[in-house]
C-alpha positions in Angstrom: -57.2 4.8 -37.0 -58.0 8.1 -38.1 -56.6 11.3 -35.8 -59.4 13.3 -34.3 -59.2 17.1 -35.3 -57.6 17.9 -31.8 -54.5 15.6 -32.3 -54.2 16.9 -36.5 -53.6 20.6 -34.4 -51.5 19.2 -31.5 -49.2 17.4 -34.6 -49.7 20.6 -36.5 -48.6 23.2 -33.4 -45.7 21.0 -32.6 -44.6 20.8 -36.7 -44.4 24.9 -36.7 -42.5 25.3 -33.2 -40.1 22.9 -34.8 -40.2 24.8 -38.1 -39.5 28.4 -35.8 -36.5 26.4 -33.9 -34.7 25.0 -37.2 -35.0 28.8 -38.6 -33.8 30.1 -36.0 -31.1 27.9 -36.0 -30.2 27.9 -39.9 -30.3 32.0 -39.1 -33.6 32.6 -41.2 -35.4 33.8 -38.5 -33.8 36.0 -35.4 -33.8 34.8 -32.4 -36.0 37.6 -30.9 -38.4 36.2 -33.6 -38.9 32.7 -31.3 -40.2 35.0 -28.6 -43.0 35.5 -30.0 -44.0 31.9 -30.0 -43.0 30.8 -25.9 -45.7 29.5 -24.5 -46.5 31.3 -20.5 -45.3 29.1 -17.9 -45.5 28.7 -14.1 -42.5 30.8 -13.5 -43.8 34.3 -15.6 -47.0 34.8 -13.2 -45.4 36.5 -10.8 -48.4 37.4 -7.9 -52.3 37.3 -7.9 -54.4 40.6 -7.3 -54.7 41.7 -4.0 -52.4 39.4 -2.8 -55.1 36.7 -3.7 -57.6 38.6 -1.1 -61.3 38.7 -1.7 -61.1 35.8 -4.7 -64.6 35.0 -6.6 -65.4 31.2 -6.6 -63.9 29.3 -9.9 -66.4 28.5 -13.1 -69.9 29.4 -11.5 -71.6 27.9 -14.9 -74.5 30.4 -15.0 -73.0 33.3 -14.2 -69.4 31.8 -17.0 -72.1 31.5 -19.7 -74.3 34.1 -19.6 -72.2 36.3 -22.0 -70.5 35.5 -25.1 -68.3 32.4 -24.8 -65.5 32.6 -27.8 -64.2 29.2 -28.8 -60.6 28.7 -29.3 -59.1 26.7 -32.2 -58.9 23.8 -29.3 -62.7 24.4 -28.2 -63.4 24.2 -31.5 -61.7 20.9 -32.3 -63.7 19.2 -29.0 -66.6 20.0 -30.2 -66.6 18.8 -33.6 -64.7 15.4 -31.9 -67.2 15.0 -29.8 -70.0 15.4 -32.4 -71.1 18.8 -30.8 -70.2 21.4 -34.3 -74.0 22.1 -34.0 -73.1 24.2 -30.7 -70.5 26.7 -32.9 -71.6 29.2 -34.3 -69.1 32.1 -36.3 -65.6 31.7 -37.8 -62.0 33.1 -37.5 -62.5 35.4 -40.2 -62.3 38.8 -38.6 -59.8 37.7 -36.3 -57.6 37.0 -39.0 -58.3 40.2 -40.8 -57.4 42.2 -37.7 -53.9 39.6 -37.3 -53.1 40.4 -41.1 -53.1 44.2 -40.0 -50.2 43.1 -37.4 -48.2 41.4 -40.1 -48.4 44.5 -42.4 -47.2 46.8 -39.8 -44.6 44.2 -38.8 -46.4 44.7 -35.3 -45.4 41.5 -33.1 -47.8 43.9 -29.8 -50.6 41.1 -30.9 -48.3 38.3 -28.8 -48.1 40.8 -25.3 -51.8 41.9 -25.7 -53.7 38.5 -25.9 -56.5 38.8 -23.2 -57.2 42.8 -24.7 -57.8 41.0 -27.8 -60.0 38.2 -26.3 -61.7 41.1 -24.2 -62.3 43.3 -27.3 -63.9 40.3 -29.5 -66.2 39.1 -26.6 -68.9 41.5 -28.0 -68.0 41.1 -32.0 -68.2 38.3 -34.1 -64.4 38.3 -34.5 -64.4 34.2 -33.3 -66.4 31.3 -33.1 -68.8 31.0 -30.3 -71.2 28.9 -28.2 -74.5 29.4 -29.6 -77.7 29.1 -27.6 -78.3 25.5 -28.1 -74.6 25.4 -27.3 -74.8 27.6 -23.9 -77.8 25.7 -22.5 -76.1 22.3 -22.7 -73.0 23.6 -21.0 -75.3 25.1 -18.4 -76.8 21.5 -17.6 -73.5 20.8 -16.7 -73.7 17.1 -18.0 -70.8 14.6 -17.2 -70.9 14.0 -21.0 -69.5 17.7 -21.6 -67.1 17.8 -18.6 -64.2 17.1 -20.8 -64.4 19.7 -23.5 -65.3 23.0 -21.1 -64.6 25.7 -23.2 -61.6 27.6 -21.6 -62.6 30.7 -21.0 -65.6 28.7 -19.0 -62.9 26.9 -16.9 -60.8 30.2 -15.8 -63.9 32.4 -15.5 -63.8 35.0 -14.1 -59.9 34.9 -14.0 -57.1 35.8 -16.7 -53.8 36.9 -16.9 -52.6 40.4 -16.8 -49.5 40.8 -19.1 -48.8 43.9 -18.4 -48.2 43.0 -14.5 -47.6 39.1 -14.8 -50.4 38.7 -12.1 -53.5 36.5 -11.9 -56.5 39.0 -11.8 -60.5 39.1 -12.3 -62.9 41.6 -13.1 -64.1 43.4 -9.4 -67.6 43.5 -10.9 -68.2 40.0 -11.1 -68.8 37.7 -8.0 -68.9 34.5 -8.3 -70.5 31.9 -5.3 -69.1 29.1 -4.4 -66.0 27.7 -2.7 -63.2 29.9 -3.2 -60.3 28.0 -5.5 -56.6 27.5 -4.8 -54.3 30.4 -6.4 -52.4 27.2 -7.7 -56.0 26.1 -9.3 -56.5 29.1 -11.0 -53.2 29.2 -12.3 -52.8 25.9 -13.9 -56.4 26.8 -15.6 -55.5 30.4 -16.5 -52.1 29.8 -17.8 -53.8 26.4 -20.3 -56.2 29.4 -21.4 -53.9 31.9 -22.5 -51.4 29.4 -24.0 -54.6 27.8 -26.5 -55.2 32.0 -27.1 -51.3 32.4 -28.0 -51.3 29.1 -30.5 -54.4 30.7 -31.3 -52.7 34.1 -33.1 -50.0 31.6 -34.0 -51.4 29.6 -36.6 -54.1 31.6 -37.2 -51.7 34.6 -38.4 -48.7 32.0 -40.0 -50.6 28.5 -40.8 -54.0 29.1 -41.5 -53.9 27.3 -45.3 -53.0 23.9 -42.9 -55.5 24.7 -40.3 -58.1 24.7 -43.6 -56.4 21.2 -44.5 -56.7 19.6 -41.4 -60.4 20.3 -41.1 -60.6 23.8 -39.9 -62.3 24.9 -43.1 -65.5 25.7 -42.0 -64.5 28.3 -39.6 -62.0 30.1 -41.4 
């Protein structure tokens, strides 16, 4: 049975954490140098903004897509499993230009600034996106698609502040609907930033296996 491109990057993620452990180990790499790679758990969001007062409703699609939805190296790997590469538009390629800058400057900031970088490319052709055809299907909301949301469609309008380990949302969006759990939001924000962190992961250390896997066309 042949893996489907989402389970060649699960095996392919889990292969380089292993490879960052046994350096670390073997003393090749420091162990400051692991840090880089910890994936955000439950523990490290600390409080929602305002005290979780005056929270927009969860994913209103509409209002999610109307902008530029980026597509992480998971999106991506739905869509093309699920026949749906005709939706993805744009490539990796000046995201990895700006993550070679990092690696020149020996700059490890890229790991503590994820959602400034996702926030910064929304307008640039930095990623992969939906493209029209693309936005329109996932604003049917068909059952079909219910399984490979986007992630930045799921956690709309929420994401997570690094810099004060809180959930938080833009104040200029308002978003109609039942108002979700904090615990909700949580689960769906901390997914979203964990895909963006394997994201600058691979993308800045692995990309020649990300091209073998089936990648190729978007790097």
């Amino acid at each position: 049975m042949q893996l489907t491109l989402k389970a060649k990057l699960d095996f392919l993620w889990q292969d380089f954490v292993a490879f960052i452990d046994q350096g670390v180990k073997e003393g090749q790499f420091a162990k400051e140098f692991k840090d880089n790679f910890k994936t955000l758990t439950r523990q490290e969001v600390l409080s929602v903004k305002n005290e979780g007062k005056n929270m927009p409703a969860l994913r209103a699609n509409e209002e999610a897509i109307a902008g530029k939805v980026i597509l992480t190296l998971n999106d991506v790997a739905n869509l093309v499993d699920a026949g749906y590469q005709d939706f993805i538009d744009g490539d990796y390629k000046g995201f990895m230009l700006m993550l070679e800058k990092y690696v020149e400057n020996q700059d490890s900031t890229v790991f503590n600034q994820v959602n400034a970088s996702m926030f910064e490319m929304s307008g640039n052709h930095y990623m992969p996106f939906l493209n029209e055809k693309g936005k329109m299907a996932f604003t049917s909301k068909s059952d079909e698609l219910s399984e490979i949301i986007p992630a930045s469609i799921k956690c709309a309008p929420y994401y997570f502040d690094f810099v004060n380990k809180q959930i938080s949302w833009q104040d200029d969006i308002v978003f109609k609907g039942e108002v979700p759990s904090v615990e909700d939001v949580a689960v769906k924000v901390i997914d979203a930033e964990n895909e963006r962190l394997r994201d600058i992961s691979l993308l800045m250390f692995n990309a020649e296996n990300l091209k073998i896997i089936g990648f190729n066309n978007y790097l």
